[in-house]
C-alpha positions as CSV (number, residue, x, y, z in Angstrom):
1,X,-17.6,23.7,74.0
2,X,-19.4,21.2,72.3
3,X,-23.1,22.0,74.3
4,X,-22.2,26.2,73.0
5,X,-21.3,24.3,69.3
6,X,-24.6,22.4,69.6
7,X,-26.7,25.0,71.2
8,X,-25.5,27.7,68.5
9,X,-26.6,24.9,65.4
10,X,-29.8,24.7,66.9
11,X,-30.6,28.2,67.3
12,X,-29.4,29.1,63.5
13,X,-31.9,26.3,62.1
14,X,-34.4,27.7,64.6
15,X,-33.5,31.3,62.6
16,X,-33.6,29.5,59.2
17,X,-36.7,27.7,59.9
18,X,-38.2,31.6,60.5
19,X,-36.9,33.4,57.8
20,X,-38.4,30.0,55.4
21,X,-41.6,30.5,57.2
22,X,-41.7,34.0,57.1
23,X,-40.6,34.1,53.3
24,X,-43.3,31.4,53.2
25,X,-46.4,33.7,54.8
26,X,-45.3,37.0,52.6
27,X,-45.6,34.5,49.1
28,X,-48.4,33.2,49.9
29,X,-49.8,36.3,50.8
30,X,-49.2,38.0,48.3
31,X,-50.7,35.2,46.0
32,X,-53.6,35.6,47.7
33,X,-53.8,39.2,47.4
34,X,-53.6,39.1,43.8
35,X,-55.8,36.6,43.3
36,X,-58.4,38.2,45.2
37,X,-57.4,41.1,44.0
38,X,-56.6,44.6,46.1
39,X,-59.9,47.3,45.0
40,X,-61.6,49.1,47.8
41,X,-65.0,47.8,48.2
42,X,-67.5,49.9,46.4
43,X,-71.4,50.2,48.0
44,X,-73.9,51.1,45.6
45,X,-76.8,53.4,46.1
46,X,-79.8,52.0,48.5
47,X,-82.4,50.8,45.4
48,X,-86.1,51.7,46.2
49,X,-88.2,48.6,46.7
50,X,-90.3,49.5,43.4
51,X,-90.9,46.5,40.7
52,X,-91.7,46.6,37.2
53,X,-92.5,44.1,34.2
54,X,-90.0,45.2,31.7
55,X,-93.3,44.9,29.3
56,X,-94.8,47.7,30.5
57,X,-95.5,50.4,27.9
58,X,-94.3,53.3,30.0
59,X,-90.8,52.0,29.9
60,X,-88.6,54.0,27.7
61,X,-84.7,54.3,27.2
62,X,-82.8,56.9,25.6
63,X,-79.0,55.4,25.4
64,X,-77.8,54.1,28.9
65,X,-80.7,55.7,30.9
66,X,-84.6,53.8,31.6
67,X,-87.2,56.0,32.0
68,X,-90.8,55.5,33.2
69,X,-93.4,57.4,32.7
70,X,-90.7,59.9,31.2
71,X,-89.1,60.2,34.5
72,X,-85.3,58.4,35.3
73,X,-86.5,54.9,36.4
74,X,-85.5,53.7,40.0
75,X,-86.2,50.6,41.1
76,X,-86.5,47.1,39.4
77,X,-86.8,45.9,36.2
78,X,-88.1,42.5,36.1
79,X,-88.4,39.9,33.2
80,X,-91.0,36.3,33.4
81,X,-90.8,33.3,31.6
82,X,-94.3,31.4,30.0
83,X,-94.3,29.7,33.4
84,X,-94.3,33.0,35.2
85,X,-91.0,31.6,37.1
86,X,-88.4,34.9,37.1
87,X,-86.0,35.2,34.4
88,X,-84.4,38.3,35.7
89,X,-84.1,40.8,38.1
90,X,-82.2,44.5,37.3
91,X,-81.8,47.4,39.5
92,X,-81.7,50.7,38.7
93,X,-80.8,54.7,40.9
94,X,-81.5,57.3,38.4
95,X,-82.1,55.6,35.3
96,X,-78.9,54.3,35.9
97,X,-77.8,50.6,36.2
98,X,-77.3,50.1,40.2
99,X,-76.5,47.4,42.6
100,X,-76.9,43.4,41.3
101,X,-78.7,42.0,38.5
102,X,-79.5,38.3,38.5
103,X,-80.6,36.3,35.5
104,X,-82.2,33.0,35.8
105,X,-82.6,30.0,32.9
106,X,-86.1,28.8,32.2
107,X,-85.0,25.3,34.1
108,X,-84.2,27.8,37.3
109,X,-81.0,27.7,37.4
110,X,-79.2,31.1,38.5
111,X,-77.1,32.4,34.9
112,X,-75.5,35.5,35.9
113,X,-74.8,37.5,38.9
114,X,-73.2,41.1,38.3
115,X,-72.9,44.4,40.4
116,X,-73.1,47.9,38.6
117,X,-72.5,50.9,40.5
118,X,-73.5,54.1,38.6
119,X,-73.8,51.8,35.7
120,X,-70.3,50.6,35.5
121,X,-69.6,47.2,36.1
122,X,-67.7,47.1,40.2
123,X,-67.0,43.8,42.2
124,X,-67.1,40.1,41.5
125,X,-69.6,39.1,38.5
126,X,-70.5,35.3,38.5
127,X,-72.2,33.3,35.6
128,X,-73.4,29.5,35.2
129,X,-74.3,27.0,32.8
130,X,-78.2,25.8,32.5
131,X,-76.3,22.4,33.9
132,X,-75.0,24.2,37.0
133,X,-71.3,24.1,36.5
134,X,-69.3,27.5,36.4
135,X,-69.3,29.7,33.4
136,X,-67.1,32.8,34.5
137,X,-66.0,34.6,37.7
138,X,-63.7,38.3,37.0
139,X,-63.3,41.2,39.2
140,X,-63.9,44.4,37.6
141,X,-63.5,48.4,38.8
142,X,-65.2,50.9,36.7
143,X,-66.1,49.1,34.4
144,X,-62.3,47.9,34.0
145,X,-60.7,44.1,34.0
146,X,-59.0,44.2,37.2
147,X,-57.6,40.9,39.4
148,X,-58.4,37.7,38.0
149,X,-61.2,36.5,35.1
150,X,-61.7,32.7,34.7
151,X,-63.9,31.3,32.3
152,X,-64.5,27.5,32.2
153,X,-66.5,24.9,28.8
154,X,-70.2,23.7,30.0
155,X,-68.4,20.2,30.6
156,X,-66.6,21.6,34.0
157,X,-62.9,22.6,32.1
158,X,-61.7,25.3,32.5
159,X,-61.4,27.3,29.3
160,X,-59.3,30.4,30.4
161,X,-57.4,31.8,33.4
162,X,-56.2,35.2,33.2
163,X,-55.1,37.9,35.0
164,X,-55.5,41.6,34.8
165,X,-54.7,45.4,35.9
166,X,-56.3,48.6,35.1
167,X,-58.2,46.7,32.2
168,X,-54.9,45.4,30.9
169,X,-53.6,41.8,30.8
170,X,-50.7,41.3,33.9
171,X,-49.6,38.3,34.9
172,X,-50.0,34.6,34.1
173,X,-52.4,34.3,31.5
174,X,-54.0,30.5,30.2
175,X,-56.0,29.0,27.6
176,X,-57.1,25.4,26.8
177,X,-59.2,23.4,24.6
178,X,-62.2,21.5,25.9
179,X,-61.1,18.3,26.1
180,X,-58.2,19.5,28.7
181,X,-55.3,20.5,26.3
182,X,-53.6,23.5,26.7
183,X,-54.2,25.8,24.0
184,X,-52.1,29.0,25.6
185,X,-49.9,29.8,28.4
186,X,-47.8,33.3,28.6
187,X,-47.0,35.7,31.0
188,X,-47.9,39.5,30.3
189,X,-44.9,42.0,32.2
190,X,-45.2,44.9,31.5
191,X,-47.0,45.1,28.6
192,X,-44.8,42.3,26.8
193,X,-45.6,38.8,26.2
194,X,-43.1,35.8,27.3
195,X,-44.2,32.3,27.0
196,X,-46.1,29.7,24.4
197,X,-49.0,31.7,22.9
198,X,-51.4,29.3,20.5
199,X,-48.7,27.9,18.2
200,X,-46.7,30.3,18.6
201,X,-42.7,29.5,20.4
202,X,-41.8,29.7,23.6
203,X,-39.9,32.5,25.4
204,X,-37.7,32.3,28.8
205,X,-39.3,35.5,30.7
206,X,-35.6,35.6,32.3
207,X,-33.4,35.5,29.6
208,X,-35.8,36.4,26.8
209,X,-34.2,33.3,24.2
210,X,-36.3,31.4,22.1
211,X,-36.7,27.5,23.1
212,X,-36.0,25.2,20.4
C-alpha cells in the first residue's frame, strides 16, 4: 500500500514536472516568436550587376522612380567619399528601390543596412553609430512597423524598445534617458495604453485603477 501510495506521488510530480515544462517551452516560444516576429520571408527581385556614380549626369528621378538615360534605372547606385572609400551602395529593379542598401561613414564603419522590395521597406533594417555600437534594429512589412523596433544613445543604452503590429504599437513598449533612467514604460492592448507614460500615472493593465 505504501510502495502504490509512493509510486502514485511520484508519477503525479513526474506529470507536474511535464505540464511546468511544457507550459514552460509554449511561453517561451511564443516570446520568441514575437520577438522575432511571424512575416513570411519576402525575396526581392535578382538586381542586374550594373554600377553607377550617383554623379552622373544621366541620372534623373521623377518622384519615387531613378531613371538613366530616360529609361527606369536597374542596377546600383553608388556614392564615394574624398578618399574614394564607398559611402553607399543602393539597388534598384525598375527604377524602383530593390533588395539592400548599405551606407558607410567616412571612418568605414557600416551606418545602415535596409531591404526594400518594390520600394517598400521588408525584413530586418540595421543601423550603427560612427563608434560602432548599435543605433536601431525593427522589422518592417510593406513598408509597415511590424515585430519589434529597438533603438539605443551612441553611448551603448538603449533608448527605446517597442513593439509593433500592422504599423501599430502592440505590446510592451519602453523609453529611457541616456544616462539609464527610464523615461516610459506602458503596455499598448488593443489600441489602449496601461502603464507609466513620461510623467504621466500608472495604470494596472488588469484592473484598470490608477496607482497612487
Amino acid at each position: 500500500m505504501v510502495r502504490q501510495a509512493q509510486y502514485q506521488t511520484n508519477c503525479n510530480l513526474k506529470i507536474i514536472d511535464f505540464r511546468l515544462i511544457t507550459i514552460f517551452f509554449m511561453f517561451s516560444t511564443s516570446c520568441i516568436w514575437h520577438e522575432e516576429g511571424n512575416n513570411t520571408l519576402k525575396t526581392p527581385k535578382k538586381i542586374p550587376t550594373r554600377y553607377i556614380n550617383e554623379l552622373n549626369s544621366a541620372i534623373s528621378k521623377n518622384q519615387d522612380t531613378i531613371f538613366y538615360l530616360k529609361k527606369p534605372f536597374s542596377g546600383y547606385i553608388f556614392d564615394l567619399f574624398a578618399n574614394s572609400d564607398t559611402a553607399f551602395v543602393v539597388g534598384y529593379y525598375n527604377g524602383l528601390l530593390e533588395g539592400i542598401t548599405r551606407k558607410w561613414y567616412p571612418n568605414k564603419q557600416l551606418m545602415e543596412e535596409r531591404l526594400y522590395i518594390n520600394n517598400r521597406k521588408e525584413g530586418v533594417h540595421k543601423g550603427w553609430w560612427a563608434n560602432g555600437k548599435p543605433k536601431f534594429i525593427f522589422e518592417v512589412s510593406n513598408d509597415e512597423y511590424t515585430g519589434f523596433y529597438k533603438e539605443w544613445f551612441s553611448n551603448g543604452q538603449m533608448a527605446r524598445w517597442f513593439h509593433y503590429k500592422n504599423g501599430q504599437e502592440e505590446g510592451s513598449e519602453k523609453m529611457w534617458w541616456d544616462n539609464g533612467k527610464i523615461r516610459a514604460n506602458y503596455v499598448i492592448i488593443s489600441g489602449e495604453k496601461f502603464g507609466l507614460s513620461g510623467q504621466k500615472l500608472c495604470v494596472n493593465k488588469n484592473l484598470k485603477e490608477e496607482l497612487k
